[in-house]
C-alpha positions as CSV (number, residue, x, y, z in Angstrom):
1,X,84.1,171.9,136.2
2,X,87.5,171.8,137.6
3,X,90.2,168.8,137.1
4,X,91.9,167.2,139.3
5,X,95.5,166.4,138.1
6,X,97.1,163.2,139.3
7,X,100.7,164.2,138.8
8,X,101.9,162.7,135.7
9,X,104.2,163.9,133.2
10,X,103.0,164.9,129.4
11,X,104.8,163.2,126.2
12,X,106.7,166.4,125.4
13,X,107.6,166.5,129.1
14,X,108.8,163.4,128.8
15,X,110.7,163.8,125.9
16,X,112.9,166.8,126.7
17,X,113.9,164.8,129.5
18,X,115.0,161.5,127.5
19,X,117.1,163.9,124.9
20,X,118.5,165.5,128.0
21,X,119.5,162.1,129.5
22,X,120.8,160.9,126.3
23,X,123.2,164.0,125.6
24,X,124.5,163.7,129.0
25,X,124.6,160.0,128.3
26,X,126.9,160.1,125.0
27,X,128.9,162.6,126.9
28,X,130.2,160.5,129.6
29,X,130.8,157.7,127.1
30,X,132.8,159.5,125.4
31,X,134.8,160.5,128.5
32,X,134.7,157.1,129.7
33,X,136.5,155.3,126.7
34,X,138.9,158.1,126.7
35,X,139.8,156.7,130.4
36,X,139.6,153.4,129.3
37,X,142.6,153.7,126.5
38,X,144.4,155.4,129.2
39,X,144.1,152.9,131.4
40,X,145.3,150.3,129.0
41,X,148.4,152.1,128.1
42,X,149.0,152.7,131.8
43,X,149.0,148.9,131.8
44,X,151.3,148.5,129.2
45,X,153.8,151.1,130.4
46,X,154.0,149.3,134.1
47,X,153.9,145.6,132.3
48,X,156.8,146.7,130.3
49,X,158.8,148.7,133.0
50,X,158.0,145.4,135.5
51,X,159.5,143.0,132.8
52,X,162.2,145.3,132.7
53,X,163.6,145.4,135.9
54,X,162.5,141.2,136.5
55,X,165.2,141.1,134.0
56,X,167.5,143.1,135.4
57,X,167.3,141.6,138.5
58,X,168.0,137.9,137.3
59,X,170.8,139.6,135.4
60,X,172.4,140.7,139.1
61,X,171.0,137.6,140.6
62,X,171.8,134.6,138.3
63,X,175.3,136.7,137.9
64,X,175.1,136.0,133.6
65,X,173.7,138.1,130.8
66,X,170.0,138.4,130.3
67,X,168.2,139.5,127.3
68,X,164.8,141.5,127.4
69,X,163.8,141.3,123.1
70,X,160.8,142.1,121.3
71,X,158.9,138.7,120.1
72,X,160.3,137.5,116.7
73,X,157.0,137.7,114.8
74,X,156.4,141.8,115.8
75,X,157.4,143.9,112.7
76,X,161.0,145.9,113.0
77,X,160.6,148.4,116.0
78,X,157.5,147.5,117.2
79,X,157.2,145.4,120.4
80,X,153.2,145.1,120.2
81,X,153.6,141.2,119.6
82,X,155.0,141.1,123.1
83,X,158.5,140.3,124.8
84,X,160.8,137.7,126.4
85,X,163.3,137.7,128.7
86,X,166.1,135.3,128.8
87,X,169.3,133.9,130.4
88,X,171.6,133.8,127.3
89,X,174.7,132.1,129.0
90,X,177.0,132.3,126.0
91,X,176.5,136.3,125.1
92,X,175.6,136.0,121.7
93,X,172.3,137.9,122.4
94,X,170.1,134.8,120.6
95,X,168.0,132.6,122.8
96,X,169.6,129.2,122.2
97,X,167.8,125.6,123.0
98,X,169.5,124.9,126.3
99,X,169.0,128.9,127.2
100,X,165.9,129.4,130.0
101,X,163.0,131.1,129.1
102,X,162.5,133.6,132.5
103,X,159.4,134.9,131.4
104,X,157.2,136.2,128.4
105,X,155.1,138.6,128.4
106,X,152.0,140.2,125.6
107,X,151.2,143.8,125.4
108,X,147.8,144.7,126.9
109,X,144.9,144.4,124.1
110,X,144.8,147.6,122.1
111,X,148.1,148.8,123.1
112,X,150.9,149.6,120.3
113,X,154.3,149.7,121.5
114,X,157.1,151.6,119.6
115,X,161.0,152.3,119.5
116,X,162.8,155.2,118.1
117,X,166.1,154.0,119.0
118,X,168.1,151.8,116.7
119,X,170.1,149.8,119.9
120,X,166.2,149.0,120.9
121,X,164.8,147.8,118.0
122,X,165.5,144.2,118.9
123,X,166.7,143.7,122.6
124,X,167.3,145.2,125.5
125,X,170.6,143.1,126.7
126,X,171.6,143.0,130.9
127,X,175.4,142.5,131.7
128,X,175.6,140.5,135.4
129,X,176.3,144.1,137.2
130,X,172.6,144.4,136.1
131,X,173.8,147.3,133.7
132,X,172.5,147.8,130.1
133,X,174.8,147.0,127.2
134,X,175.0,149.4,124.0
135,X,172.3,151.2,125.0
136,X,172.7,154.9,124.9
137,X,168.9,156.2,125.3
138,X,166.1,155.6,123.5
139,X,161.7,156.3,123.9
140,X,159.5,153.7,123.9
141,X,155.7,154.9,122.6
142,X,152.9,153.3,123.9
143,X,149.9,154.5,122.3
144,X,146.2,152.9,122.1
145,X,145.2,151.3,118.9
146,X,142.2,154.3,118.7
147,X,144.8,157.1,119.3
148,X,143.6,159.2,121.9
149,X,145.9,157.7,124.4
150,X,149.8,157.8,124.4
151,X,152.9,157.6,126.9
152,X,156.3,158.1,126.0
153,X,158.8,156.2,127.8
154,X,162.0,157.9,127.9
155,X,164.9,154.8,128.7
156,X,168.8,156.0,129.8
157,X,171.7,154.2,129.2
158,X,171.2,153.5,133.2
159,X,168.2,152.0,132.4
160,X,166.6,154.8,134.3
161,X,163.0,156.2,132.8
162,X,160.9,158.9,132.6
163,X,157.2,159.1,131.6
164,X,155.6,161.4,129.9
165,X,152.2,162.1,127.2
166,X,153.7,161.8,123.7
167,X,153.5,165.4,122.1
């Protein structure tokens, strides 16, 4: 007697197939976080070079020094905590009580944000002309917490920059 089939698959059929979908599966998760981290430090580079020229700009506009400084509580060199930027009328390059506030700013979640350059360590700090003061060069490293993502930001006396992946 011959058998009809109806069409169905059989378990081991059906199985290949599920361990097929699950390689390709963890695959592009894998991939997918990788574009994730990048994205964050891409966040953190533009958040940081926006705060930048903000400050740099109230500098030129306001016509008085402006201070662009790594939060107090982030460890020596690293500016993961976040940063402010202030009008520091008296050019002692400290944010005194009747000094404004222009804007503070966190690093992205995940994102750690290093200097190599002693001048940067602390502040960045804005003469009126906009220009940077004792600041030769210096890189800023933003690399995510899970390490597979990192930008080097390469900062000029000019206060000109240059992107590019850490080596």
């Amino acid at each position: 007697m011959d058998r009809l089939r109806n069409g169905g698959v059989s378990l081991p059929e059906l199985l290949c197939a599920l361990a097929i979908v699950a390689v390709l599966a963890s695959i592009a998760a894998a991939s997918w976080s990788r574009v994730v981290q990048r994205m964050q430090v891409d966040a953190g580079v533009q958040r940081f070079t926006t705060s930048l020229w903000h400050a740099r700009s109230e500098a030129i506009r306001r016509g008085t020094w402006v201070v662009l400084e790594r939060l107090d509580h982030c460890p020596q060199s690293n500016w993961s905590c976040g940063w402010q930027a202030y009008v520091d009328r008296n050019n002692n390059a400290f944010l005194d009580e009747d000094e404004h506030v222009i804007h503070t700013k966190d690093a992205p979640h995940g994102v750690q944000v290093r200097v190599n350059a002693n001048g940067l360590r602390q502040r960045i700090r804005l003469a009126p002309n906009g220009a940077s003061h004792a600041v030769s060069a210096g890189s800023f490293f933003f690399e995510h917490s899970a390490g597979q993502a990192c930008t080097r930001l390469l900062l000029s006396a000019g206060l000109r920059w240059r992107r590019e992946a850490c080596a």
